[in-house]
N, C-alpha and C positions, 0 to 999 in steps of 0.2 A: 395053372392058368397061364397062355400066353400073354406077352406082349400086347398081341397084337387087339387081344379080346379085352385091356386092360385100357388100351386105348380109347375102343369105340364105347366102350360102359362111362368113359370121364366125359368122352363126347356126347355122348346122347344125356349123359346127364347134366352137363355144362350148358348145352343147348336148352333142355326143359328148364332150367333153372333160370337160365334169362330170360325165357319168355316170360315169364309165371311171377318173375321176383323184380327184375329191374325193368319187364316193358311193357309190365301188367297193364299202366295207365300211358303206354305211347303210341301213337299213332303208328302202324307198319303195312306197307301194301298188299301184304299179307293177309289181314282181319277178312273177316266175312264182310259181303256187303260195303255200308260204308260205313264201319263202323270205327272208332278211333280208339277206344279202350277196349279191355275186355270185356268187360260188362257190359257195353253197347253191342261189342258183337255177340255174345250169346243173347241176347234180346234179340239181335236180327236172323238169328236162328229160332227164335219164339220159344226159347227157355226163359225161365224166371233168373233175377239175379243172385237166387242164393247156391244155383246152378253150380255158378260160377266160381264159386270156391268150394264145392265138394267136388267138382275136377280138377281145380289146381292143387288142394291138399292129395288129392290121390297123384296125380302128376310129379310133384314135390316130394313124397314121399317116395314114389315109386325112383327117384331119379336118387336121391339121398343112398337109397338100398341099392343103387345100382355100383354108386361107392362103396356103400359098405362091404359089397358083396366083393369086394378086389380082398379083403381078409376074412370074408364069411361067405365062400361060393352060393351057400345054398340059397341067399337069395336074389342072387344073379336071374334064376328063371322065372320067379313067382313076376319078379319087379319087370324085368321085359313083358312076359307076357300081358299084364296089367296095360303098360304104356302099348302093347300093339291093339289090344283090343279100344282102347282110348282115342287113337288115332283113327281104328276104323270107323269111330265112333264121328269122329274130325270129319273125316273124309265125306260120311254122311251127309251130314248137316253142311260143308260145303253145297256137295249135290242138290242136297235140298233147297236151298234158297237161288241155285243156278249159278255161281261164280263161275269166274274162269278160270280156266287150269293153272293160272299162274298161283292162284291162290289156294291151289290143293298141295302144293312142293312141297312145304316144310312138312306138312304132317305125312304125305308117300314118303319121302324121305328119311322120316322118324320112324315110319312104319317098318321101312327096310331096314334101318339100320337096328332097331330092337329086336324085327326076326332073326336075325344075323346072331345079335347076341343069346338070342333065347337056343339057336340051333346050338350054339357053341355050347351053351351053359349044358346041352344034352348030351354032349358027345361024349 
């Protein structure tokens, strides 16, 4: 495993982990809609709120194995590719409710950065 691929698995996991864990309940310009927590913003995507934590535990998880996998490869690609389909899942549900492109970045962003790791995890 590189570097470089050692990097962006702590990034992309550092990343889900403070969304999920220190800013679950903060306001960011980022949220869907107007919404201020997470909970709020999956309600203004017109999910329920128990929504909401069976895709942060998977998100959480998937970002944990993206560490683990820096001493256990094999789950570098299961864990990427979970968080890319999550995202496209994000990306969605932006669409859906009609946001603006500013608030679709962090999840394209996560999007590409986990295909990136998930191509690596193949090579």
């Amino acid at each position: 495993m590189t570097t470089v691929m050692v990097i962006l698995q702590v990034a992309a996991a550092l990343g889900l982990l403070n969304v999920w864990l220190l800013r679950f309940s903060q306001r960011t310009s980022y949220r869907g809609g107007d919404a201020r927590t997470m909970v709020e913003e999956f309600a203004a995507y017109g999910l329920p709120a128990w929504f909401t934590y069976v895709i942060g535990s998977l998100k959480i998880g998937a970002a944990i194995a993206l560490i683990a996998g820096i001493w256990l490869p094999a789950l570098v690609f299961p864990a990427a590719a979970v968080i890319c389909i999550l995202m496209l899942g994000a990306l969605a549900m932006h669409a859906r409710i009609g946001d603006p492109l500013k608030k679709f970045l962090p999840a394209l962003g996560m999007l590409g950065l986990c295909a990136v790791i998930a191509w690596g995890a193949v090579r």
